[in-house]
Each structure stands twice: as structure tokens, then as C-alpha cells.
GUFI-700415 format. One line per 8 residues: number of its first residue (from 0); their letters; for each residue x, y, z of C-alpha. Coordinates in steps of 0.25 Angstrom, whole numbers, padded with zeros to 4 digits. Example, Ala and Ser with C-alpha at 12.3 -4.5 7.8 and 13.67 -1.06 7.14 Angstrom:
# GUFI-700415
0	AS	0049,-0018,0031  0055,-0004,0029
***
This chain:
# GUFI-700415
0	XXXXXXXX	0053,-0100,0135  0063,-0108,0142  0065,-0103,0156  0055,-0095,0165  0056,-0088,0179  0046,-0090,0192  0039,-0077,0185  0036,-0083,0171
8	XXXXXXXX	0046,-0076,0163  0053,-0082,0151  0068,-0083,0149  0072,-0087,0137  0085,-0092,0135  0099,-0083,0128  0091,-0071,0135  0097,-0062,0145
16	XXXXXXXX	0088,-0061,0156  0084,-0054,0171  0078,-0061,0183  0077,-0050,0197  0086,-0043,0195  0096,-0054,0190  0101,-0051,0174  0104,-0066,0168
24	XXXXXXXX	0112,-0066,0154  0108,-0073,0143  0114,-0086,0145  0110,-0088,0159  0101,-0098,0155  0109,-0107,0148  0120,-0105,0157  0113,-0111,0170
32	XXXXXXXX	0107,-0122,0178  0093,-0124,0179  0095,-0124,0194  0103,-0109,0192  0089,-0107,0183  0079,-0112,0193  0087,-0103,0206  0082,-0091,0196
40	XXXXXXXX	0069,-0095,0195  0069,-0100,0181  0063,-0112,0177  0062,-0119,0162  0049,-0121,0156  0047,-0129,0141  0044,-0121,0129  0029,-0123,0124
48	XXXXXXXX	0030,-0134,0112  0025,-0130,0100  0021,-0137,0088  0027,-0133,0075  0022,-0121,0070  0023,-0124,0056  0009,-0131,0060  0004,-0127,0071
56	XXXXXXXX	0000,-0113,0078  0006,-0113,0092  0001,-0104,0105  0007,-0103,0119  -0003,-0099,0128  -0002,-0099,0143  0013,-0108,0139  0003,-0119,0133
64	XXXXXXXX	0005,-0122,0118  -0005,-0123,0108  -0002,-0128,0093  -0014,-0126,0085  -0012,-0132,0070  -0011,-0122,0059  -0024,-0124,0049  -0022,-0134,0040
72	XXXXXXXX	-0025,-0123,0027  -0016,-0114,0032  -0004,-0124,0033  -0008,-0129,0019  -0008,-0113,0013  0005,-0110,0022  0012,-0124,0018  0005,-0123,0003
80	XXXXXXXX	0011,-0109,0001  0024,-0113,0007  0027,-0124,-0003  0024,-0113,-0014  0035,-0104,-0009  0043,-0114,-0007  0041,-0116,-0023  0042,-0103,-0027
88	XXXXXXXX	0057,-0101,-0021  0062,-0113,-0026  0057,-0108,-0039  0061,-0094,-0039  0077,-0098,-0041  0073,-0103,-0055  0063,-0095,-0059  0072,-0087,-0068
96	XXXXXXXX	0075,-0100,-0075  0060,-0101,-0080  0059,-0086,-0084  0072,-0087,-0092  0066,-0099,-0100  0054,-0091,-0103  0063,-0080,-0107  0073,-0087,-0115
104	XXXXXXXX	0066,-0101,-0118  0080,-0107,-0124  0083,-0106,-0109  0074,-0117,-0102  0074,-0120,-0086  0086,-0130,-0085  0078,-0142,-0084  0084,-0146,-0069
112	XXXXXXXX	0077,-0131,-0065  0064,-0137,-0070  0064,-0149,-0063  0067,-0142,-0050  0055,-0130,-0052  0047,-0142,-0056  0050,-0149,-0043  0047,-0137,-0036
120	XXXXXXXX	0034,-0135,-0041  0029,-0149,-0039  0033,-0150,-0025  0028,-0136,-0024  0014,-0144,-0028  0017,-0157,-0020  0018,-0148,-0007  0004,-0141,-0011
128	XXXXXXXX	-0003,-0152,-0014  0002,-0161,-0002  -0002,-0147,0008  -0015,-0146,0003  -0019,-0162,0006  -0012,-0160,0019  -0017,-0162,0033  -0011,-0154,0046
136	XXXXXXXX	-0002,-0165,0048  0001,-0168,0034  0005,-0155,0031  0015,-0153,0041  0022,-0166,0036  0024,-0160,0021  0038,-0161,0015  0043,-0151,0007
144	XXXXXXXX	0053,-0158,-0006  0057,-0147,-0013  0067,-0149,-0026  0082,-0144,-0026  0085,-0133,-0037  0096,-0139,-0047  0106,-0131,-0041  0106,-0138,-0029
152	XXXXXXX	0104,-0150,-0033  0117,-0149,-0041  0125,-0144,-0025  0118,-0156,-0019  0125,-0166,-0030  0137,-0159,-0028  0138,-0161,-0015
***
């Protein structure tokens, strides 16, 4: 909301904009002094201050902020179901890999697939089980380590 006029209307910045019967371009604003602002009447007030909203539900009312925390269960679902995507994507790229080996069992996952798919889905379960024990605050500080594919592994010793 950066700059407002004596009648409480929002400028926003990069926007063309009108005052009386003045038409200002849309770098006016950047372009001036704030004396050059203030002789038109405009004066800068603060943006509200919200809280992250990967946690937090935030309302501005009256330009007063309130941040009301996100339920715990329904972080825990969002965050639980997340991980689970997360998983199933890493996954998908080798997929093939599992169904060809059910089709043509002399051709196994290469053994370097298998370790990854399992790192997948044990950090797929780490995640589940460290959300589901997790407090409001606990939650939020959660890392996520999930494994490289061989494929890149082999461009990061390369490089």
C-alpha cells in the first residue's frame, strides 16, 4: 500500500495514476522526492506485517493485522500429505524400472535405483512420524532431506 492521499486512496507503485485533474505516469513515484510527494498530498504509510502464512491465517481489518495460528491437525494433514507427494514424484521417474522387473524378472532395479526408492520412502516415513509428534512450533522447524536420484548424483561428481 505504499503511498496514500489526504483522501485515503492507495497508490501503488509502477501504476499510472490521476489526482484532480492531474495524470501522473507510472514512474512518477520513483522518480520524485518525498517533498515533490508530500506538495501533492501524498504521504507513505508501512505495509501491515504479516506472519508467515505457511502457519498462520492473517486478517487486516480497520489496517490492524491479525495472525491467528493454523490448527495444529490441519497443518499436520496439509504437511503429512505434502511429504506424501513429495514421495510419490520422486518416485514416478522410476516406476518403470519396478514394473519392468515384474515383467522380465532377469531384469532387476539396478541396485543404485533401489537404494534411492528406498531412501525415498524412509524419509517419506521419518517426515510422517516427526509431524504427527510435532507441536505448532515444532512443526514449522521440520526439515525435509530428501535423496538425489543416481542420475544426479553421477552430474554432482562430475562437476
Amino acid at each position: 500500500m505504499p503511498f496514500k492521499t489526504t483522501t485515503g486512496l492507495t497508490i501503488p507503485l509502477d501504476q499510472s495514476f490521476t489526482l484532480g485533474d492531474v495524470q501522473y505516469p507510472s514512474n512518477w513515484l520513483r522518480l520524485t522526492s518525498d517533498e515533490e510527494k508530500a506538495a501533492i498530498g501524498l504521504t507513505w504509510e508501512e505495509p501491515p506485517k504479516f506472519k508467515d502464512e505457511r502457519w498462520y491465517y492473517n486478517r487486516v481489518k480497520d489496517g490492524a493485522v491479525t495472525s491467528t495460528p493454523i490448527p495444529l491437525d490441519e497443518l499436520k494433514e496439509r504437511e503429512t500429505t505434502n511429504a506424501k507427494k513429495q514421495a510419490g514424484v520422486l518416485l514416478s521417474g522410476s516406476d518403470w524400472m519396478v514394473i519392468r522387473s515384474v515383467d522380465e524378472e532377469e531384469r532387476p532395479v539396478p541396485i543404485d535405483w533401489a537404494d534411492y526408492r528406498e531412501a525415498v520412502r524412509t524419509e517419506c516415513n521419518r517426515l510422517e512420524e516427526q509431524i504427527a509428534a510435532s507441536a505448532f512450533e515444532s512443526i514449522q522447524e521440520i526439515q525435509q532431506n530428501w535423496p538425489r536420484d543416481p542420475d544426479f548424483k553421477e552430474i554432482d561428481e562430475a562437476v
